[in-house]
C-alpha positions as CSV (number, residue, x, y, z in Angstrom):
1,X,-72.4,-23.0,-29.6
2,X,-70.0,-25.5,-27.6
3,X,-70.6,-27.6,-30.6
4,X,-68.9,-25.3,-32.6
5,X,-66.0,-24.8,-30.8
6,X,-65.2,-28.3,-30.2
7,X,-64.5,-29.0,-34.0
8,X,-62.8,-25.8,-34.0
9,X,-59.9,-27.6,-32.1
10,X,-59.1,-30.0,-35.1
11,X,-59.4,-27.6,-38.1
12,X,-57.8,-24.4,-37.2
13,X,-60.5,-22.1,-38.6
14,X,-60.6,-19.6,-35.7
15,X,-56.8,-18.7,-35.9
16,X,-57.8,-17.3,-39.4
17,X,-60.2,-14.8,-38.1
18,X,-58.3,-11.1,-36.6
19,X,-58.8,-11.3,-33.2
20,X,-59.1,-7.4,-33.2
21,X,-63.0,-8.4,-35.1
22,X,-63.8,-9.5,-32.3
23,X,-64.6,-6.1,-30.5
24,X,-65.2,-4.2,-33.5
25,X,-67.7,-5.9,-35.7
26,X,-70.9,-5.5,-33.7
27,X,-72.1,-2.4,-34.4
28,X,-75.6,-2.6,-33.4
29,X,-75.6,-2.0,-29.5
30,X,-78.6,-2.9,-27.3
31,X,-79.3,-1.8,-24.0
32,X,-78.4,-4.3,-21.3
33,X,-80.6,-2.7,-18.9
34,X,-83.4,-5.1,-19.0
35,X,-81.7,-8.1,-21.3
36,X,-80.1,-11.1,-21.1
37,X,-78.1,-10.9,-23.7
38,X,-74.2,-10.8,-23.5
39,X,-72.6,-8.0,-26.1
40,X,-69.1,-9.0,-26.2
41,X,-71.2,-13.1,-27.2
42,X,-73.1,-11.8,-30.0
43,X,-69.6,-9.8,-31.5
44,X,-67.8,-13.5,-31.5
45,X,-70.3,-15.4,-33.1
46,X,-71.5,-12.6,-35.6
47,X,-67.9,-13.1,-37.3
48,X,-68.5,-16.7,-38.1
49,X,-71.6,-15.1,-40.5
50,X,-70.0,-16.3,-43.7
51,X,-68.9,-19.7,-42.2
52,X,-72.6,-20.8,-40.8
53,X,-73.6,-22.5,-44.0
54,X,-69.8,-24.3,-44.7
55,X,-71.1,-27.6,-43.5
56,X,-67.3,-28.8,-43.9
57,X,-65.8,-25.9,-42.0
58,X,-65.9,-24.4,-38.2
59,X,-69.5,-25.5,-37.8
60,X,-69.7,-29.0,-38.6
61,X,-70.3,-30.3,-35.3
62,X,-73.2,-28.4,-35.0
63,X,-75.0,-29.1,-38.3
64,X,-74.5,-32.9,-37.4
65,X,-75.6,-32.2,-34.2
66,X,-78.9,-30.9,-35.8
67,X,-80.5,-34.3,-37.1
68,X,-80.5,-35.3,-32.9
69,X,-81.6,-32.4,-31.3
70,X,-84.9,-32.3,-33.9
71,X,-85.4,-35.6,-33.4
72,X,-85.7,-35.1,-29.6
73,X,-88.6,-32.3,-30.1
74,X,-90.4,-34.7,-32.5
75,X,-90.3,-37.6,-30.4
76,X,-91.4,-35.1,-27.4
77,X,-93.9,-32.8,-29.2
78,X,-95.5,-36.3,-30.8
79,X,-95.8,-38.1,-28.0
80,X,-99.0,-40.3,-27.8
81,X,-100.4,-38.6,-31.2
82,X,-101.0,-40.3,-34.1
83,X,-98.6,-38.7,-36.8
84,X,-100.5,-38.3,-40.0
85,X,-97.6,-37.2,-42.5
86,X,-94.4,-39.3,-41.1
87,X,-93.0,-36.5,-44.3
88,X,-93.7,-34.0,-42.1
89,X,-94.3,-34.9,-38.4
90,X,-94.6,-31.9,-37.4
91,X,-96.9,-30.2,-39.3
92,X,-99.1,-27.2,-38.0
93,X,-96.7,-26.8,-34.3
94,X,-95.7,-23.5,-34.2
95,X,-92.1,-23.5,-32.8
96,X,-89.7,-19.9,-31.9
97,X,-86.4,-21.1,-32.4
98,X,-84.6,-18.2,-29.8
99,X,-80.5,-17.4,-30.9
100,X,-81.4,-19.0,-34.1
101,X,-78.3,-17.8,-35.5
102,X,-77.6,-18.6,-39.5
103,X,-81.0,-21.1,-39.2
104,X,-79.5,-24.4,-39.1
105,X,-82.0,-25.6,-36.5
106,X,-85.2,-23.3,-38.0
107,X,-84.7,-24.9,-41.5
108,X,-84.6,-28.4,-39.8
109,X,-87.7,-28.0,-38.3
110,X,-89.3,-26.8,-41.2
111,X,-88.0,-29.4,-43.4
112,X,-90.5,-31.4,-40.6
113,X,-93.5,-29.7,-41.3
114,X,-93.4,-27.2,-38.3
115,X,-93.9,-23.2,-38.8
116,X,-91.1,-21.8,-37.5
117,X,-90.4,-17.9,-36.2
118,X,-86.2,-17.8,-35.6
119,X,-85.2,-14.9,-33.5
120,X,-81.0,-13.4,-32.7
121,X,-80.1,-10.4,-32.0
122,X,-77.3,-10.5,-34.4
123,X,-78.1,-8.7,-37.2
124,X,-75.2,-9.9,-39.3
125,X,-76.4,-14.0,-38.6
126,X,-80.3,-13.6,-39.3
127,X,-79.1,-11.6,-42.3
128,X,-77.5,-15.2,-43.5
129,X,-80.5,-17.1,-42.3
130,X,-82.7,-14.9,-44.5
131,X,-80.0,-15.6,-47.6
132,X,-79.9,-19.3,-47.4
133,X,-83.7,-20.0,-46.9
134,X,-84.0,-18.7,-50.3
135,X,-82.1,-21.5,-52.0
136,X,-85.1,-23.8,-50.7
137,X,-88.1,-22.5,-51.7
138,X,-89.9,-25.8,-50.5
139,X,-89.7,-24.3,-47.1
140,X,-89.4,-20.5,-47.4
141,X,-93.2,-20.0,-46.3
142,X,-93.1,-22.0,-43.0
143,X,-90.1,-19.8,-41.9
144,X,-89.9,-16.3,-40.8
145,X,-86.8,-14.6,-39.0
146,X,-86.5,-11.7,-36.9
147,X,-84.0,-9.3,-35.8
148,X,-84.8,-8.9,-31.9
149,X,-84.4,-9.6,-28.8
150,X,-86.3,-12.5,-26.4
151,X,-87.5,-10.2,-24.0
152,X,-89.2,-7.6,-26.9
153,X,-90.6,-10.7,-28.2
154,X,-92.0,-12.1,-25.7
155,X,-93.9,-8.5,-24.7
156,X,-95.4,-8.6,-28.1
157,X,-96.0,-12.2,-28.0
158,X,-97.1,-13.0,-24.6
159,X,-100.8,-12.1,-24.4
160,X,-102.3,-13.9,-27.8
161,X,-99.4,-16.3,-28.3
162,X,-100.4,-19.1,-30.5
163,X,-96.7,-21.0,-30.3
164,X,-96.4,-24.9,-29.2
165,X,-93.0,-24.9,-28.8
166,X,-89.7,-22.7,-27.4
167,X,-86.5,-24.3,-28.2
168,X,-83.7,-22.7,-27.1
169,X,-80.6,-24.8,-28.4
170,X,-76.8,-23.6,-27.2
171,X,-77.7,-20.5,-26.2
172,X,-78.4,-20.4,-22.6
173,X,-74.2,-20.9,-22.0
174,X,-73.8,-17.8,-23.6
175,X,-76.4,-15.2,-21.8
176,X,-76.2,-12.8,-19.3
177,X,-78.7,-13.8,-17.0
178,X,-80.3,-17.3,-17.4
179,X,-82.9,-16.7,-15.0
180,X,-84.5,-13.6,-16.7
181,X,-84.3,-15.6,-20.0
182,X,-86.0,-18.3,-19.4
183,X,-88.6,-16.2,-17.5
184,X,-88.8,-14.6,-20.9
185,X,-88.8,-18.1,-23.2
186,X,-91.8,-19.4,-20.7
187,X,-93.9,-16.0,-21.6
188,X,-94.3,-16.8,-25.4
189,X,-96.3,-20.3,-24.7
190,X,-99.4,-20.7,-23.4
191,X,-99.9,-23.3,-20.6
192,X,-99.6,-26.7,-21.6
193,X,-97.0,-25.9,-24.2
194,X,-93.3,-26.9,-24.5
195,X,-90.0,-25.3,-23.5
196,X,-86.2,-27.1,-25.3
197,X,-83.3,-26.2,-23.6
198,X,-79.9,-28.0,-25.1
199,X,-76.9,-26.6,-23.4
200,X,-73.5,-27.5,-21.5
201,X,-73.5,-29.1,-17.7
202,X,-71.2,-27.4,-15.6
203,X,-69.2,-29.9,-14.2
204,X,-65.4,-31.3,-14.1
205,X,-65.2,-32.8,-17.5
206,X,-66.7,-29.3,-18.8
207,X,-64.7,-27.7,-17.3
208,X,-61.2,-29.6,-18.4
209,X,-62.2,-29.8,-22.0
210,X,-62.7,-25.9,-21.7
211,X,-59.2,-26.3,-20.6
212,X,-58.2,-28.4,-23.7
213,X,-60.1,-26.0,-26.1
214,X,-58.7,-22.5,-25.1
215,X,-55.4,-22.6,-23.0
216,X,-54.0,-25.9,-24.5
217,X,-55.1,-26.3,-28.0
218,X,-55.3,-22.6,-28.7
219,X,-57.7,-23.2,-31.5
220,X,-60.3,-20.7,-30.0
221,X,-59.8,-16.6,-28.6
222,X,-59.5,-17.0,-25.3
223,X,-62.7,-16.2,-23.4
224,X,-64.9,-18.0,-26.3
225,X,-66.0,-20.3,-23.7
226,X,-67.2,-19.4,-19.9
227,X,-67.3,-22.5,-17.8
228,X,-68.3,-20.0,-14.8
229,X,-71.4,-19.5,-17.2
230,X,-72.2,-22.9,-18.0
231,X,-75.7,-24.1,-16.0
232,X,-76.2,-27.6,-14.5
233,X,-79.6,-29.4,-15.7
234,X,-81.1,-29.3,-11.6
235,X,-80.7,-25.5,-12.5
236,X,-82.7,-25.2,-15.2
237,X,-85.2,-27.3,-13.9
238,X,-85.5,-25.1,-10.5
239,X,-85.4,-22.3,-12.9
240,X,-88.1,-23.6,-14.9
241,X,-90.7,-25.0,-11.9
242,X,-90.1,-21.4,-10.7
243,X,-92.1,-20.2,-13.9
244,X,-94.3,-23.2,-13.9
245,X,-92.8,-25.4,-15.7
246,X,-92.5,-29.0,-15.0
247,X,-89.4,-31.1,-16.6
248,X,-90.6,-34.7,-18.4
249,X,-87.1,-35.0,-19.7
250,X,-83.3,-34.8,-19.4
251,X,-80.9,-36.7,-22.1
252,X,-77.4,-36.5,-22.7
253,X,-75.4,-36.2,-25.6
254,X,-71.5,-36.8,-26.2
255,X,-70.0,-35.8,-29.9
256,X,-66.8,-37.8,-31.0
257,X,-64.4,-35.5,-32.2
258,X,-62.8,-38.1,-34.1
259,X,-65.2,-39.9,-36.1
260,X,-67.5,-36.4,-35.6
261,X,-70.4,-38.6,-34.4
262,X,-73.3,-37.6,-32.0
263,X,-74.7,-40.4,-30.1
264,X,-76.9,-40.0,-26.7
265,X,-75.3,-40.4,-23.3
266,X,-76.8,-41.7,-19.9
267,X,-74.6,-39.2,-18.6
268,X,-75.3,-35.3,-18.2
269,X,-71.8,-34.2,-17.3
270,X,-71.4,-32.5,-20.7
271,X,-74.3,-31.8,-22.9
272,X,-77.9,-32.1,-22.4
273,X,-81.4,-31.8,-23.8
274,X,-84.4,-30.8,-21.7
275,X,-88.0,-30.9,-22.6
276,X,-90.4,-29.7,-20.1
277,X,-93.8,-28.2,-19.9
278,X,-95.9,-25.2,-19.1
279,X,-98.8,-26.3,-16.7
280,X,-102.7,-25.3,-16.7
């Protein structure tokens, strides 16, 4: 989701969305009791339903973005095999794509080869996934979304999972309690199975261009961005050994707001990809 806000700051298209949407539009409450999820996160982005898919508009960032991040689970999830279909190098893995919002990342990976379950609890945004997968009918059977949470899926799942792969790609910035969701994401694979985070360090230069974004540019409703909620990669990666998970990987990434250009980083200090591993 930073990804989206960043671009945000050159074009103007939040200031042309009523604020007052932004508390009124999420009408279908879920109990925080035992979630993770953050209410007042899934009203913001459930606005930008009809904007997903404008690949021009507020989310460009993120569909160029999407190219890198899939090529960091191929290159992870292929490592040491033999690819037979390099069409489709990820035929037959099994991926949950958790906060898959409007699918950019699900129909990515399917476009791959991989079969692919995307999960939000925004009604409004897997309603536009749904939409959109229709116009490709290449890939409409190795996709299926779902309206739900990642703690009632991972109940359901947890016992015969049969996935190879969690990814869960900005998201983590925007929950409630990081900790009980990634307890949750590690449930639905089996040991010896992969976990994706991709979300924002929490760090100085996060913290200034949250700065630049909300308070001095104004191109965003205040409170879009958390930097209090932002998670450093050493976090994660506690987080994750805690559930039995051991990291292989940590990348950066830095987007070019001018040329609107991802490339990889050797620093962490903004965004950053993880890969890591349930063990036996």
């Amino acid at each position: 989701m930073m990804t989206i806000n960043i671009v945000k700051c050159f074009n103007g298209s939040w200031k042309s969305i009523p604020r007052n949407k932004l508390r009124n539009i999420y009408a279908n409450r879920i109990d925080k009791s035992t979630s993770s999820i953050d209410p007042k996160k899934i009203e913001h982005f459930s606005i930008m339903k009809n904007l997903w898919w404008n690949e021009n508009g507020p989310v460009t960032a993120l569909h160029s973005y999407n190219p890198y991040r899939i090529q960091f689970m191929k290159d992870r999830l292929n490592a040491g095999i033999k690819i037979q279909n390099s069409n489709l190098p990820l035929k037959g893995i099994k991926i949950v794509d958790i906060g898959c919002g409007g699918g950019i990342m699900a129909e990515g990976l399917a476009r791959a080869g991989a079969q692919v379950t995307g999960i939000d609890v925004s009604a409004e945004l897997i309603s536009i996934a749904k939409e959109h997968l229709k116009l490709d009918p290449n890939i409409s059977e190795r996709v299926n979304y779902i309206h739900t949470t990642v703690e009632d899926f991972a109940n359901k799942e947890s016992e015969n999972s049969t996935y190879d792969a969690v990814v869960a790609s900005e998201v983590l910035e925007h929950v409630s309690d990081p900790q009980l969701f990634l307890k949750e994401c590690v449930k639905i694979i089996k040991p010896g199975k992969s976990i994706f985070i991709t979300t924002i360090n929490k760090t100085l230069t996060s913290w200034l261009l949250t700065i630049a974004v909300e308070y001095i540019k104004k191109c965003v409703p205040y409170g879009t961005l958390k930097w209090n909620k932002y998670i450093a990669p050493h976090k994660v990666q506690y987080i994750l050994k805690n559930y039995n998970c051991e990291t292989k990987l940590i990348n950066g990434m830095k987007f070019n707001p001018f040329t609107k250009r991802w490339s990889q980083s050797s620093s962490v200090s903004t965004l950053y990809m993880l890969h890591a591993i349930k063990q036996k």
